[in-house]
C-alpha positions, -999 to +999 in steps of 0.1 A: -186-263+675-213-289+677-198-328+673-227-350+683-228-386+673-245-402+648-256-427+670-287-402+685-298-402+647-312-427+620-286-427+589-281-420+563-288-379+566-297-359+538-290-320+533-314-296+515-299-262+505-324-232+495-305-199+482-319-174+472-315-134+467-311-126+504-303-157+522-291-193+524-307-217+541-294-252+547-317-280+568-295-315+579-328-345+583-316-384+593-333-412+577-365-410+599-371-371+587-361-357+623-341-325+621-304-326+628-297-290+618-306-259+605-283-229+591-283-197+577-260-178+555-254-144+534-272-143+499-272-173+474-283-162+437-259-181+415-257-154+389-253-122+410-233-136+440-192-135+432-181-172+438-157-167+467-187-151+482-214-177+478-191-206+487-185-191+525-225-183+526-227-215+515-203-231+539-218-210+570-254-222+566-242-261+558-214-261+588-245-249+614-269-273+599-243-304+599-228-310+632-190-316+625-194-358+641-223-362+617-206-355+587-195-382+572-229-403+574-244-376+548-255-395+519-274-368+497-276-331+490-296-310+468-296-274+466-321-249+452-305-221+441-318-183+423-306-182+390-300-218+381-336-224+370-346-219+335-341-187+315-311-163+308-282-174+321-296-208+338-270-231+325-243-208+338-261-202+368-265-241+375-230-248+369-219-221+388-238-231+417-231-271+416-190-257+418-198-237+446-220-256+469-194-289+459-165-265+473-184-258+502-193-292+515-155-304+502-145-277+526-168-291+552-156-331+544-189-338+531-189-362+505-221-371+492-247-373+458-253-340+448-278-323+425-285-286+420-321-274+413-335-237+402-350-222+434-386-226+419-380-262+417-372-267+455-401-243+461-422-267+440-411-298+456-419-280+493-457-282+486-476-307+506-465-345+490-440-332+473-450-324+439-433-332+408-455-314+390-475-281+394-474-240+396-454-221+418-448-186+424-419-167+447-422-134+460-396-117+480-364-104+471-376-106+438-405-125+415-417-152+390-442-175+385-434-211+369-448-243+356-427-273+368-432-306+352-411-337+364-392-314+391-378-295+360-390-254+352-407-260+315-421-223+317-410-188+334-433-158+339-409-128+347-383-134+368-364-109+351-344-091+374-348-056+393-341-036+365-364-052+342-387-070+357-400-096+395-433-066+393-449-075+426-413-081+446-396-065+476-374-049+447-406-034+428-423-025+460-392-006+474-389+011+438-426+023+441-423+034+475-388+055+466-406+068+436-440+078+458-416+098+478-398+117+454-434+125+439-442+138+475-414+160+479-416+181+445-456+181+454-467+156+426-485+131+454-497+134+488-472+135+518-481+106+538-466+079+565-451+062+538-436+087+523-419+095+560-412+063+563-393+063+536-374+091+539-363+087+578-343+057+560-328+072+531-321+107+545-324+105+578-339+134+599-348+156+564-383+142+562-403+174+571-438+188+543-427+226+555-394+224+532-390+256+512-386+243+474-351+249+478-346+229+505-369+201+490-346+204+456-318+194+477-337+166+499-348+155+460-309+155+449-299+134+483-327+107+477-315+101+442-282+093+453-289+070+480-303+050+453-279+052+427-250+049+447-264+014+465-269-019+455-303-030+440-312-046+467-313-019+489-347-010+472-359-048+485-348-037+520-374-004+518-407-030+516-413-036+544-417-002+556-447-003+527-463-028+549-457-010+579-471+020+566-504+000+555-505-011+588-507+023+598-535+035+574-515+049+550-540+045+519-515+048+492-489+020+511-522-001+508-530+003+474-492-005+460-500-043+482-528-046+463-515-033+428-483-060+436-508-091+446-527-079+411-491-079+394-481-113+409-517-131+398-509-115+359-477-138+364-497-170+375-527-162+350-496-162+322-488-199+331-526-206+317-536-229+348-562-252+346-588-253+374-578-280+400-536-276+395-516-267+424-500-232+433-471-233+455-466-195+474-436-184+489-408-162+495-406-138+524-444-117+510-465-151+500-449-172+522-473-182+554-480-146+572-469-131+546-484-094+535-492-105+501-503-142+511-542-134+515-543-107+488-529-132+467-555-158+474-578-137+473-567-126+438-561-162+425-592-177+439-611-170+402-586-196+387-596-228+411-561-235+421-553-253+447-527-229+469-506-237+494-483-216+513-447-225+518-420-205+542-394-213+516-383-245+499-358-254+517-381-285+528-386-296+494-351-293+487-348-317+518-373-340+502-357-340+469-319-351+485-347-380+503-349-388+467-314-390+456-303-412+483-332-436+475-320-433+438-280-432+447-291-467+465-306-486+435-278-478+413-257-507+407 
């Protein structure tokens, strides 16, 4: 275990925390912005995740990004967490996720300010100078669109889950791609790369066009209980292989990326932007590099916003305990 001093770094430090469906991410900057530490943990949504289980994510990512000698000279920590912004179940979501992430760096001996934002907000406040203010939209796991004003959500565009709703996420893709394939095998669509793709992961070594209909009856019955029998997010974990399979020609792969880029800018065009405002992008298909990033521009670019990619907001959640220190210091 890492125990460097504090004398190699400017105090105080302060923590950001960004969880979200799939992952934790914790970043540790001293007073002069230099990285101390960065960390990774298990998924973080505040609503889906059982307690026990997001406080040791929690407490993996923080213990990697705080060197154990450094800990005491933390001053501030903010965490951005999925489900604690605004919406169903945000007030639980919030509390649940202050307990947990105050557990975690209790268990860790960090005592420090501490404030919990929705994930949006942190995404928000990762946009170049911090913004208090402005549009953001996350893509990954799952999907919404929000307006932020004063580092709070004051609107939500979807958001609402894999069963209901995030159109344009890894969730929806995966779903698409899954239903393409069934399609496929009882002859409804074409049988393509994709639909290979997608069947060398369900049912592996069963993906073959010369099945009998008996056969294919069967393949149809083993594909639907892959899906049933697995967690949701185990349709976000087929999307990439939609991107892979664009890459590869596969016109139909390319034409769900461009009917989820169409779904995500619906989202932002429901916020009713004004020309000029800023769009935050992230999550792991806006984020920079990301398979949806230029389609997205592309597909925003009508609106005259002013878009910025972000790889996720665990900076601005950095920025924002920056903040609370500076705040935590002027109180009497």
């Amino acid at each position: 275990m890492l125990t460097e001093s504090i004398d190699r770094y400017a105090a105080p430090l302060a923590v950001g925390v960004d969880a979200g469906g799939t992952r934790v991410r914790a970043r540790c900057v001293d007073a002069d912005g230099r990285t101390v530490g960065v960390g990774h943990g298990g998924p973080g949504n505040a609503l889906s995740v059982e307690r026990p289980t997001l406080v040791r994510h929690l407490e993996q990512a923080l213990e990697a990004a705080v060197p154990l000698g450094l800990r005491g000279a933390v001053a501030g920590v903010v965490g951005g967490f999925a489900g604690a912004g605004q919406g169903g179940g945000s007030a639980r979501g919030r509390g649940v996720a202050e307990e947990c992430l105050a557990e975690a760096l209790a268990r860790l001996g960090v005592a420090a300010a501490l404030r919990v934002y929705g994930d949006v907000e942190v995404a928000c406040a990762a946009g170049p100078g911090a913004p208090a203010d402005g549009l953001v939209l996350v893509a990954g796991t799952g999907a919404a669109a929000a307006r932020v004003a004063g580092r709070r959500t004051v609107r939500v565009v979807d958001g609402d889950g894999w069963l209901l709703g995030d159109t344009g996420s890894g969730f929806w893709l995966g779903r698409q791609a899954l239903r393409g394939a069934l399609r496929a095998v009882d002859g409804r669509a074409q049988w393509g790369p994709l639909v290979t793709l997608v069947l060398d992961r369900v049912v592996p070594g069963q993906a073959d066009p010369g099945l009998d209909w008996a056969a294919r009856h069967r393949l149809k019955q083993a594909i639907a209980a892959w899906a049933y029998t697995r967690r949701p997010v185990a349709l976000a974990e087929l999307s990439p292989l939609v991107v892979s399979a664009a890459q590869m020609g596969d016109t139909g792969a390319r034409s769900l990326l461009d009917a989820a880029a169409g779904q995500l800018r619906d989202s932002v065009r429901a916020l009713e932007p004004s020309p000029g405002e800023s769009l935050v992008i992230t999550g792991g298909l806006l984020g920079p590099g990301g398979p949806l990033e230029d389609r997205l521009r592309t597909a925003v670019e009508p609106m005259g916003l002013r878009c910025a990619a972000v790889p996720d907001g665990v900076g601005g959640a950095v920025a924002l305990a920056r903040l609370l220190i500076a705040e935590s210091a002027e109180m009497p």
